[in-house]
C-alpha positions as CSV (number, residue, x, y, z in Angstrom):
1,X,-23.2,-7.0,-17.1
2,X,-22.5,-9.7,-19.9
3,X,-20.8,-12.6,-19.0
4,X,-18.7,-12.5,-21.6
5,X,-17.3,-9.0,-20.4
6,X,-17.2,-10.5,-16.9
7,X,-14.7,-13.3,-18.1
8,X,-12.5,-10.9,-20.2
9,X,-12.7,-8.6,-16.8
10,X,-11.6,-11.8,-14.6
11,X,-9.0,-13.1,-16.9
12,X,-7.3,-9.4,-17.3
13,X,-6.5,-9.3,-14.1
14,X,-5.6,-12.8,-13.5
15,X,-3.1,-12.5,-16.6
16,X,-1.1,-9.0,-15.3
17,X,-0.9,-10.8,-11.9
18,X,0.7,-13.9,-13.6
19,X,3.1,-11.8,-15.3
20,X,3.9,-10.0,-12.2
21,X,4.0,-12.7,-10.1
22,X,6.5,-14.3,-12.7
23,X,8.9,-11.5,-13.1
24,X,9.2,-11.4,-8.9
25,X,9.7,-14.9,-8.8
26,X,12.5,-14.3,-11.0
27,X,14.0,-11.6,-9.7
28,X,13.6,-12.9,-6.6
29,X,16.4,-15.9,-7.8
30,X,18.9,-13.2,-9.7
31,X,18.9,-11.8,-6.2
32,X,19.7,-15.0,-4.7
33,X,22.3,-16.1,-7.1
34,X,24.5,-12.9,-5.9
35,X,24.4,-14.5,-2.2
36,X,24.9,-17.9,-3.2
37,X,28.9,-18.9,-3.0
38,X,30.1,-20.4,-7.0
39,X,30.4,-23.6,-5.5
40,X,26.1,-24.2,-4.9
41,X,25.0,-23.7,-8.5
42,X,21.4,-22.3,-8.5
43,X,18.6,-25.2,-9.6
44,X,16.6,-22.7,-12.4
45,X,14.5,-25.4,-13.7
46,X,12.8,-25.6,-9.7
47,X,11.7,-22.2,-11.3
48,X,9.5,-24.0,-14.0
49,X,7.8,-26.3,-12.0
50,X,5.9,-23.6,-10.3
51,X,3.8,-23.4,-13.6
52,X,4.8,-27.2,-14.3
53,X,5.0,-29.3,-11.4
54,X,5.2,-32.7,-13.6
55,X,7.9,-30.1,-16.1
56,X,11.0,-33.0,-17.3
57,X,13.5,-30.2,-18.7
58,X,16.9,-31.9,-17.8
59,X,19.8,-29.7,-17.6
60,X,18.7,-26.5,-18.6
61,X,20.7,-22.7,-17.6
62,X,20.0,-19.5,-16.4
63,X,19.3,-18.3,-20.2
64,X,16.9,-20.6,-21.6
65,X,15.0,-20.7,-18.3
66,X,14.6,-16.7,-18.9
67,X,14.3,-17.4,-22.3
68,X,10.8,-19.2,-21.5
69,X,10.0,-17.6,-18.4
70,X,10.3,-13.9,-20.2
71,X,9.8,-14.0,-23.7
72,X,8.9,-17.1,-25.3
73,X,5.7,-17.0,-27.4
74,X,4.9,-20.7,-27.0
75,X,4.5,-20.8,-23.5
76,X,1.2,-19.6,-22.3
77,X,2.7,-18.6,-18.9
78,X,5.7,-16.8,-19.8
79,X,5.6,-13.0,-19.1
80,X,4.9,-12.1,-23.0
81,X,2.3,-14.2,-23.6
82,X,0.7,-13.5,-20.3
83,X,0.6,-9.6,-20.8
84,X,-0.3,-10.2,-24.8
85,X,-3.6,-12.0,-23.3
86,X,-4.3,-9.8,-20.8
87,X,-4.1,-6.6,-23.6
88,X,-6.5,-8.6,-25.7
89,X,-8.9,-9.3,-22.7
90,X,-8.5,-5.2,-22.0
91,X,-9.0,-4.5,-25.7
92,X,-12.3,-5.3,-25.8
93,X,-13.2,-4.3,-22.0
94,X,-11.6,-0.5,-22.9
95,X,-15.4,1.1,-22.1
96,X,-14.9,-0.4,-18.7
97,X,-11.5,0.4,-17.4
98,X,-9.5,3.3,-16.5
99,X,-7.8,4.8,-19.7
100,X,-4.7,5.5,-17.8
101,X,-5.1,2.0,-16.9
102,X,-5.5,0.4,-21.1
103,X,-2.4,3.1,-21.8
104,X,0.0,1.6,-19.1
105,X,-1.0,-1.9,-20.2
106,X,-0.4,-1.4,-23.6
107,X,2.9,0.5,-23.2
108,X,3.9,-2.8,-20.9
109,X,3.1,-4.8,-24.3
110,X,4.8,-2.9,-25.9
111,X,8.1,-3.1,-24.2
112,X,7.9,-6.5,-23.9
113,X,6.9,-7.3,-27.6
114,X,10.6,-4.7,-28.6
115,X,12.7,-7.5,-26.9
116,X,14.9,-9.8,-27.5
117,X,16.4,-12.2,-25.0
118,X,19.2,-13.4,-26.9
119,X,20.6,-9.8,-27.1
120,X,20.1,-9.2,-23.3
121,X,22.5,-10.1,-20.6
122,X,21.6,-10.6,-16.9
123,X,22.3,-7.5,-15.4
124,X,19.3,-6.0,-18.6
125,X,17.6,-9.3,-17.7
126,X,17.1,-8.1,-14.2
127,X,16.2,-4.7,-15.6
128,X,13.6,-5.6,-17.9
129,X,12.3,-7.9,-15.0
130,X,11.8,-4.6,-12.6
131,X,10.3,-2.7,-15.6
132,X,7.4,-5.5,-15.8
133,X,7.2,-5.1,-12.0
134,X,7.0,-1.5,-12.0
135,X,4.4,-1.9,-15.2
136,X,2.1,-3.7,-13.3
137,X,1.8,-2.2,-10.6
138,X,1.3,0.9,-12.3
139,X,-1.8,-0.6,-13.8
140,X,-3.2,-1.6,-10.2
141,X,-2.3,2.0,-9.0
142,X,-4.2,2.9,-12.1
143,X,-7.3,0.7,-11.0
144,X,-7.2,1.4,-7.6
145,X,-7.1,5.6,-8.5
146,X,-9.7,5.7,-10.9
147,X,-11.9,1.9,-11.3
148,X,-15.8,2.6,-10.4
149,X,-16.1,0.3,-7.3
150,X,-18.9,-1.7,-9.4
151,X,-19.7,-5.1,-10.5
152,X,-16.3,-4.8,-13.4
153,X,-14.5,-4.0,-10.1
154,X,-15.5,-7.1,-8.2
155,X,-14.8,-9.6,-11.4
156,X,-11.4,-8.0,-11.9
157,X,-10.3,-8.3,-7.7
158,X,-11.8,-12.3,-7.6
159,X,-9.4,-12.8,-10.7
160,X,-6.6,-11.0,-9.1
161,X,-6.5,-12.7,-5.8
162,X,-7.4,-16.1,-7.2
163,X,-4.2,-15.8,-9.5
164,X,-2.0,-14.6,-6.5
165,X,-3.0,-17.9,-4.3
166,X,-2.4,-19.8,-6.8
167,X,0.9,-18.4,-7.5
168,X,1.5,-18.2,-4.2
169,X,0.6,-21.5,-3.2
170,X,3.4,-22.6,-5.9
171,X,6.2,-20.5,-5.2
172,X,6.4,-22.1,-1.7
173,X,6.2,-25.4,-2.7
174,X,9.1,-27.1,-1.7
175,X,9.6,-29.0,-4.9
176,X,10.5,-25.5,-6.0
177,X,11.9,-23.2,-3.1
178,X,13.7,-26.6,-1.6
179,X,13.2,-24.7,1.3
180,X,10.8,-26.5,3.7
181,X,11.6,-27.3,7.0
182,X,13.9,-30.1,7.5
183,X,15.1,-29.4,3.8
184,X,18.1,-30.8,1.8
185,X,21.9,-30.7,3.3
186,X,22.7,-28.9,0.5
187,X,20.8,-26.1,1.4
188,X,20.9,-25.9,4.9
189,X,23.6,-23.5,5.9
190,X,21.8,-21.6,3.0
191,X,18.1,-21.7,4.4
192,X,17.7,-18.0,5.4
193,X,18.4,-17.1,1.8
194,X,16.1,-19.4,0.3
195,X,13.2,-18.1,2.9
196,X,14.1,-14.6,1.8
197,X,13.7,-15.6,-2.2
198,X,10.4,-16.4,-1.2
199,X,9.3,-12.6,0.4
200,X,11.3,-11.2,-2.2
201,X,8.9,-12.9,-4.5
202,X,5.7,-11.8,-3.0
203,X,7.1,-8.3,-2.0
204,X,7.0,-8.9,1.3
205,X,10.5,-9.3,2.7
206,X,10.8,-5.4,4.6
207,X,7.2,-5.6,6.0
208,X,8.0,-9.1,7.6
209,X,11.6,-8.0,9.1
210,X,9.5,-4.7,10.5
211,X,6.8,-6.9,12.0
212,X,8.7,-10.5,13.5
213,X,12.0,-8.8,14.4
214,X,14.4,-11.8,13.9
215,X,15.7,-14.5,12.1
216,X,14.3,-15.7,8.4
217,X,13.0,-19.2,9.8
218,X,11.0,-21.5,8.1
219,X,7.9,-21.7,10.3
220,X,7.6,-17.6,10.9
221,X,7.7,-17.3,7.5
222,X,5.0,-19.7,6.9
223,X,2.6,-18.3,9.0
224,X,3.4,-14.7,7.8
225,X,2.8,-15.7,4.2
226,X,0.1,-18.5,4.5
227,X,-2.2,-16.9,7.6
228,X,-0.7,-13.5,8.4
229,X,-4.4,-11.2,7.6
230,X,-2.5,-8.2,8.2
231,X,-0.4,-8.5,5.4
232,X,-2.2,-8.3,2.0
233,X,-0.7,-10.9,0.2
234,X,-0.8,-13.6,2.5
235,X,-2.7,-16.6,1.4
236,X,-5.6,-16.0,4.4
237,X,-6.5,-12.1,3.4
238,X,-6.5,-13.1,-0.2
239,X,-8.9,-16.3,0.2
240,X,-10.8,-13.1,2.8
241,X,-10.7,-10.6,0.1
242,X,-12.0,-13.7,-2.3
243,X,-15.1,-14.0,-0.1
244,X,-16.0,-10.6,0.2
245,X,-16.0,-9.9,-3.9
246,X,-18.0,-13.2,-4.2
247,X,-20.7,-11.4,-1.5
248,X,-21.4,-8.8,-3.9
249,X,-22.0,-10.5,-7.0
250,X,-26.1,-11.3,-7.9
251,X,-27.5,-14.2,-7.2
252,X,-24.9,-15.5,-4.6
253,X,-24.3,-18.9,-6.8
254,X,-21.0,-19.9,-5.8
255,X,-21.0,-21.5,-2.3
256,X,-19.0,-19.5,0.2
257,X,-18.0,-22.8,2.5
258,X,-15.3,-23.3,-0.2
259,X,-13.6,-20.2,0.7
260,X,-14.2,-20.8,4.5
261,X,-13.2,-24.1,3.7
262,X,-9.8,-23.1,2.4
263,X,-8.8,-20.2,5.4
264,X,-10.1,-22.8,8.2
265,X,-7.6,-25.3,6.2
266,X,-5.0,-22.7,6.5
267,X,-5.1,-22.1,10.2
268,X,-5.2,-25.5,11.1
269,X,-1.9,-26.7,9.5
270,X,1.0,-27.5,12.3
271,X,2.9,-25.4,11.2
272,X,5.9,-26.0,13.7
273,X,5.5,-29.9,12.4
274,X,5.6,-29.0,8.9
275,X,8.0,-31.5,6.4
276,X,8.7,-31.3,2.8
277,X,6.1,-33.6,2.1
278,X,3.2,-32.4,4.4
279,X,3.8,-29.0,3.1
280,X,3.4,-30.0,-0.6
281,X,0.7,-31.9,0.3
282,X,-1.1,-28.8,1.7
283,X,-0.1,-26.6,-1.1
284,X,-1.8,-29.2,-3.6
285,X,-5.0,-29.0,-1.6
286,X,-5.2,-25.9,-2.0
287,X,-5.1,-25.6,-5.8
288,X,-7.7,-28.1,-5.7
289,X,-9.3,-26.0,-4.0
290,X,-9.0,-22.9,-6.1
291,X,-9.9,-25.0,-9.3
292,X,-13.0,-26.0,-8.0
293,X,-14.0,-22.4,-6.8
294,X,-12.9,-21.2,-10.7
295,X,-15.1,-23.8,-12.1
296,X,-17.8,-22.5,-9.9
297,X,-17.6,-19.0,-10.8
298,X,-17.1,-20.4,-14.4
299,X,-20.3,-22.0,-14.5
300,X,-22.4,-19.7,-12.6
301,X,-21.2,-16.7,-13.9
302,X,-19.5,-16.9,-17.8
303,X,-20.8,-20.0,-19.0
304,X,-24.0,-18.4,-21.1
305,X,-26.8,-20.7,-22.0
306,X,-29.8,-19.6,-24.2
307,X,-32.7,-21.0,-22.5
308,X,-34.6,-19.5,-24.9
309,X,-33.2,-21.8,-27.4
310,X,-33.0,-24.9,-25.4
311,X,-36.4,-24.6,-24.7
């Protein structure tokens, strides 16, 4: 395989996951804003800092946070231009990918490219939101169906699940969910909710009431969504799923001790003496972590060099 198609194969995926991961996020906050009582007004710009952490909007609202969360061009990770780079990156891949797959992709793009926020309130806000949702995963149902279990495959899973750590390692930051253990005072007769924005988020809210059994608290729900390997989209069965695709690519460049590194990080954080501060801490680490393993699979796999010609 070139590794030009690898990168496009790597990036596709990592682009529909950022869009998805972005429309959960916030529809995970539309849901919390019906809970919340009139007089706790909802913090939206907490929502850009999970793609921003140093972000300085001020007072901004509901609508222009959508408004460049959704749909604005100019903002690499909004939902539009995330699912505009990820066509592009399955535009030229087309030989390689389900055609069910390119057609629910490109119908996505399309829907998204017919809107226009300023004509949308929130109830077709929230709509729209779910139809991105329900786009995306279409495409993975697509993928998983009918995508040859090859090399394309492999590329495609290590961008997925390196997007959703990263995502995910941001949406439970507390400088965004304000939701960490021995959080504001604010928030505190409020925590459940916030913990429950953050299953919503990763779609994992049912399967964590059907496994625990009790309350939304801050530390269960850490450990379900950081180290939890049963469920898929925890942080440690994503870094797993991470090492097993980088197994099966040639050559074995990229050194596997990050990955280890990372879910051995995981399951030694005390969890029950996690604070605001520890926990961002962690979360930071691993994003360091993640860039580092990118840039290694970057080098070792799409950066081409023409020995030929440097000889």
């Amino acid at each position: 395989m070139l590794s030009r198609v690898a990168e496009h194969l790597y990036w596709l995926s990592r682009y529909v996951e950022r869009a998805e991961a972005t429309a959960r996020l916030a529809t995970a906050a539309f849901d919390t804003i019906l809970d919340l009582p009139t007089t706790i007004p909802y913090d939206w710009e907490s929502l850009m800092l999970v793609f921003d952490p140093a972000s300085e909007l001020g007072e901004v609202g509901e609508a222009e946070v959508m408004r460049l969360l959704m749909v604005d061009r100019e903002n690499a990770s909004s939902i539009r231009s995330s699912i505009a780079s990820a066509r592009e990156n399955a535009r030229v891949t087309r030989d390689l990918i389900p055609k069910d797959a390119w057609v629910s992709l490109n119908e996505l793009h399309g829907l998204i490219e017919r809107q226009s926020l300023s004509t949308l309130d929130r109830s077709a806000r929230s709509r729209l939101l779910r139809q991105v949702i329900a786009g995306c995963r279409l495409w993975h149902g697509c993928l998983m169906s009918n995508m040859a279990r090859d090399l394309g495959w492999a590329f495609l899973q290590l961008g997925d699940r390196i997007e959703h750590v990263d995502m995910l390692s941001r949406m439970i930051d507390p400088r965004v969910t304000q939701m960490a253990p021995s959080g504001s005072a604010q928030w505190a007769s409020y925590e459940a909710l916030g913990w429950q924005n953050v299953l919503t988020a990763i779609g994992g809210y049912e399967l964590y009431r059907h496994r625990t059994r009790n309350r939304l608290r801050g530390e269960t729900i850490l450990h379900f969504v950081l180290r939890d390997r049963q469920f898929p989209q925890s942080m440690t069965a994503s870094l797993h799923q991470i090492g097993l695709d980088l197994a099966v690519l040639p050559h074995q460049r990229v050194n596997m001790k990050l990955v280890e590194g990372l879910i051995a990080g995981l399951d030694g954080l005390a969890l029950d003496r996690m604070t605001p501060d520890t926990l961002t801490e962690s979360m930071d680490w691993v994003q360091q972590g993640l860039s580092e393993l990118h840039a290694q699979i970057s080098a070792s796999y799409f950066y081409f060099v023409d020995e030929s010609a440097a000889t």
